[in-house]
N, C-alpha and C positions, 0 to 999 in steps of 0.2 A: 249811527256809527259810534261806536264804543270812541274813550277817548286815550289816548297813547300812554302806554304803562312803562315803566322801567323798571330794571332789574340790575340788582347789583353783580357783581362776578366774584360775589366771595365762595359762594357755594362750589365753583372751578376751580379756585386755587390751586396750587399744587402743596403736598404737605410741606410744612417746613422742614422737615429731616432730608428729606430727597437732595433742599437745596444744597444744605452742609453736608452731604454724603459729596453730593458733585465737588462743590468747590474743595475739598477736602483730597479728593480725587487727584484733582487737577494741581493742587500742592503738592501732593505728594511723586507726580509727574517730574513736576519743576526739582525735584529733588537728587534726579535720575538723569540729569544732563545739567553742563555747564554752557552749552553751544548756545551760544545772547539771540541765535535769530528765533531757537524752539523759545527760548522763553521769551522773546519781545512774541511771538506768535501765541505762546499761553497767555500773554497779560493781552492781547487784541480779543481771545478769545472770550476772556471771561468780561473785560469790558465791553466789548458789545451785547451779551446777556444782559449784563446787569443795566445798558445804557435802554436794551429794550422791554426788560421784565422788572423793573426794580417801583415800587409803588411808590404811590405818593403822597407818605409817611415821615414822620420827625425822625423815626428809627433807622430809618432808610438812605439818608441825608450824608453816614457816615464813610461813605465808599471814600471820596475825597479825602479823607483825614486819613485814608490808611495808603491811599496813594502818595500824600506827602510823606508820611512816614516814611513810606519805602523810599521814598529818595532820599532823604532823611540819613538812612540805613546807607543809602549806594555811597553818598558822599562820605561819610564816615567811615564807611569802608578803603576808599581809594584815600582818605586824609592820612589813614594810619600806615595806607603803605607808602606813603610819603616821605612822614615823620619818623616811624617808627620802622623804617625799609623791610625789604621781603625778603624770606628766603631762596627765592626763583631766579637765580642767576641770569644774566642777561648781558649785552654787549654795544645795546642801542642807550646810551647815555643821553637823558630828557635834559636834566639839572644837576648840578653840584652842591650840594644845599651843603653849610656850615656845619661839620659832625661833633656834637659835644660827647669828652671823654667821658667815662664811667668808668667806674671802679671795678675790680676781678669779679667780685659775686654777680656781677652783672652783664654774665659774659653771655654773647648770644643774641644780647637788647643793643641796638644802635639808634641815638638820635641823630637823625640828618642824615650827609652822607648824597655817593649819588645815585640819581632815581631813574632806573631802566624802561624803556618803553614795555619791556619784558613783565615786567615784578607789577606795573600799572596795570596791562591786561589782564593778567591772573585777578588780581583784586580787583576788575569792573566784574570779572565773570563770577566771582566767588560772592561780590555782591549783590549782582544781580540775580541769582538764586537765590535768596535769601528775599529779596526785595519781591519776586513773584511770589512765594509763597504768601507774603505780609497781601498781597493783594486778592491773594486769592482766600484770603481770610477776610477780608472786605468786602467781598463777593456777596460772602455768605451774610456778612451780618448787615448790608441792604438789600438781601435778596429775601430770608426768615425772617418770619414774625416769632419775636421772642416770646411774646404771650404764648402764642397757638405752638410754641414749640415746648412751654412748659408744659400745656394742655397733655401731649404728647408722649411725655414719658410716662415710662412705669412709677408704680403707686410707691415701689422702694424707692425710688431718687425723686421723691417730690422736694425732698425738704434742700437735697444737691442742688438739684435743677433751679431752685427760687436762687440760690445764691451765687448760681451761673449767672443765672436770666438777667440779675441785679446788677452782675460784674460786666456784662455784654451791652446792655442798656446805658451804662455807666459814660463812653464815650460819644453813641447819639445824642442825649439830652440836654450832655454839656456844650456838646455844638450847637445844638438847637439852641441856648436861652444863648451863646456867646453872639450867634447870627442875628436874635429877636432882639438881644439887646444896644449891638452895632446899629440897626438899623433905626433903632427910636434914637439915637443921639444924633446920627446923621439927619432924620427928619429937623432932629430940634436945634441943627445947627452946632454941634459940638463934635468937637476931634474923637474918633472913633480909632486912632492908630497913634503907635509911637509910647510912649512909657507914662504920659496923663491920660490917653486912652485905656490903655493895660489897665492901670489902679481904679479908672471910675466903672469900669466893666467887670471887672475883677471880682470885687465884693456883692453886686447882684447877684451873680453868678456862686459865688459861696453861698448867701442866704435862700437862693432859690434850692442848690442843691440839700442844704440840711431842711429848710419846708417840705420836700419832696421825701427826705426819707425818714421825718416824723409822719406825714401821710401815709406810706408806705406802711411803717410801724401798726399805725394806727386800724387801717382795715387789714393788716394781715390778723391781727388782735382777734378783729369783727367777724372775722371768718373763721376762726379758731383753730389757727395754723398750731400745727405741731398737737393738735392730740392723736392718739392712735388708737387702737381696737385690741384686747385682749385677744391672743392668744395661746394654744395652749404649749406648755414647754416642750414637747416633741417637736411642735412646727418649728416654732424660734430655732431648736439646735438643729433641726433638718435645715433651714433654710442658710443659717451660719454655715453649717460644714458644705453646702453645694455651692453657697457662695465662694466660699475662699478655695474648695477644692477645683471648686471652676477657672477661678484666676490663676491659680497654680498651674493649671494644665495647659489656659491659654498661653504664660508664659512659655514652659516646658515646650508645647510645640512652635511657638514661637522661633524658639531656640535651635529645636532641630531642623526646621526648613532651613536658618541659616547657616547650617553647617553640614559638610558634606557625609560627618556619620551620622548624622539623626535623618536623614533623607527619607528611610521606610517607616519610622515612626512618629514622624514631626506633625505630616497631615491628620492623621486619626485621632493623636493625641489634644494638638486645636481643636479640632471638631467635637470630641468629647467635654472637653473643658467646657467651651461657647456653650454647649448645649446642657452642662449643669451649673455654668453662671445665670443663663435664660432661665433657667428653673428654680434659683436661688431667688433672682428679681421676682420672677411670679408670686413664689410666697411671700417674699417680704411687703410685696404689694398690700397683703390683705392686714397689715397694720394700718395702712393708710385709710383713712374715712372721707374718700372722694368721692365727687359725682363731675360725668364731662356734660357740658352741654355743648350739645353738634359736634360731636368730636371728628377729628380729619380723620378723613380715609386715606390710606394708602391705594392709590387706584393706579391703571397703566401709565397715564403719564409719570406718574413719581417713579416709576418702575424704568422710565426709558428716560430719564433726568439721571436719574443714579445709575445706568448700565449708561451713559452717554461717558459720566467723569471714572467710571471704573474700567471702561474700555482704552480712554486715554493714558490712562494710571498701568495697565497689564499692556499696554503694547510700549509703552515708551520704555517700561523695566524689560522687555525683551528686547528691544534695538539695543538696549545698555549692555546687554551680555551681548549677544550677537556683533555688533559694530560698536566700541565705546570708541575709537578713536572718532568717532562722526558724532558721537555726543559729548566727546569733552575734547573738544580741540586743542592740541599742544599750543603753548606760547613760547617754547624752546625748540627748534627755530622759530620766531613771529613769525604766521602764516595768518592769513584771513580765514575767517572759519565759512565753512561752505553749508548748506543747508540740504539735509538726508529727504527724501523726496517721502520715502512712505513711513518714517516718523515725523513730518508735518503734516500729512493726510492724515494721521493717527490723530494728532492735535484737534483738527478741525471737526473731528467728532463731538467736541464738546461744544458745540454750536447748536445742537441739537436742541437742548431747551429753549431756544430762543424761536423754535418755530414748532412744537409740540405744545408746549404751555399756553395758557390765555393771559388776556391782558394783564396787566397789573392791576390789582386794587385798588377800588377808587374809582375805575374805569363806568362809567354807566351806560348802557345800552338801550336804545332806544328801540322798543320792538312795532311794525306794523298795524295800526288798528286794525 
């Protein structure tokens, strides 16, 4: 009898772009209603993804940190319609806060003053959209491998994509060495919290971060980032004029799907565009002097991860038009916002990756002798 082999589950993965298409998706959702139960229902959705698909990675680690933020955000939001009151008229009187004068030029701005149960709900709703996108951006970056996502792009945004990759990694690693290094003080018996904590953690955390991006330096060096391949000047200015004439056009149609007289020419004209920015990247590609080893495929799953958050994204912007009063609930009268039945079934489409994808990374499997 043979003896028990294992096998890892990276070869499964799902690409990394599928993930940021999705969560991206599902931002862009959260965008298209103010109603707190669709978006407490978006932030369940994408959090039980990422609670079941999220590897177990330093990179990965950073979900949390964008979940506080967004609170972060919500409270900052509801502080300023405190302080600084709302425009949302209202008649349910919370507080009477101490209103300090201001001078003519500053007509418009009130400090203090009293705070409406009215002018508070607008500002939880107005922050809590804003606060699900911040998570569904967190989504993404514990759910993508930034490596394998650099791997991924075209040979024209190699040089973009390092200085993405770089700015996207920037707040997992910093969690990571804050957690690595919380924990060794706590072993050794020393305050880990409070403002002598902050200072002795503090400056590891500075020296770790500039040793990390002298190494970084050092084998981008070794690998000989930033040279390129002769080409000849027809390509160069072909690939120029499709670039830019492509982003012009994706603008231009852009434009016209938003507006009711570009309606016949807005689709064709995108479509055109996309499709000689795609042909711009192609050549600019072949400046680049890359090679991928195991590059990801785009396979079915990535294809029903990203038709899962693009399905939530086109049915939630059609309940918007069709029904907005059920997606952005009035606070003038305060009413309790009720919950639209089949734009929360729309929602739950994005659960889909959570049971089409394989484990997370990291996962090992043990097969039958």
């Amino acid at each position: 009898m043979s003896a028990p082999t294992t096998r890892h589950r990276h070869r499964a993965s799902v690409h990394p772009g599928a993930w940021w298409l999705w969560a991206l998706a599902l931002g862009t959702a959260a965008t298209r209603t103010t109603n707190p139960l669709l978006l407490a229902l978006l932030i369940t959705v994408s959090a039980y993804v990422v609670a079941t698909r999220r590897p177990n990675a330093p990179w990965a680690r950073s979900y949390g940190a964008f979940v506080k933020l967004a609170l972060a955000v919500l409270l900052v939001r509801l502080l300023f319609a405190v302080v600084l009151g709302s425009p949302v008229p209202g008649t349910h009187v919370i507080v009477h806060l101490p209103e300090v004068p201001l001078p003519d030029w500053a007509q418009g701005i009130r400090l203090g003053g009293r705070v409406t149960a009215e002018a508070l709900t607008f500002a939880l709703y107005d922050g809590l959209k804003l606060a699900t996108l911040l998570i569904c951006v967190g989504a993404a970056n514990a759910l993508a491998n930034p490596s394998r996502l650099l791997k991924s792009l075209p040979g024209a945004l190699y040089e973009t994509g390092v200085a993405v990759v770089v700015a996207l990694t920037f707040a997992p690693n910093l969690i990571a060495d804050v957690q690595r290094l919380r924990a060794a003080r706590r072993l050794r018996g020393r305050p880990d919290k409070g403002l002598r904590g902050l200072l002795h953690v503090g400056l590891p955390v500075l020296e770790g971060a500039l040793e990390r991006s002298v190494a970084l330096a050092a084998a981008m060096d070794a690998r000989g980032y930033g040279r390129s391949a002769e080409v000849p000047t027809a390509v160069r200015r072909t690939t120029a004029a499709l670039t830019l004439g492509g982003l012009l056009g994706v603008c231009a149609g852009t434009y016209g799907l938003l507006t009711a007289e570009g309606g016949t020419y807005g689709l064709p004209v995108l479509l055109a565009g996309l499709a000689a920015a795609l042909a711009g990247l192609w050549l600019g590609g072949r400046r680049s002097l890359r090679t991928r080893y195991r590059p990801d495929r785009w396979d079915a799953r990535a294809w029903l991860v990203t038709g899962s958050g693009a399905a939530v994204a086109a049915l939630l912007t059609l309940a918007a038009d069709r029904d907005p009063a059920a997606l952005h609930p009035g606070v003038v009268p305060l009413v309790a916002p009720a919950l639209p039945l089949w734009p929360a079934a729309a929602v739950l489409i994005g659960l889909l990756p959570a049971f089409v994808t394989p484990a997370p990374e990291g996962v090992i499997r043990k097969e039958p002798s």
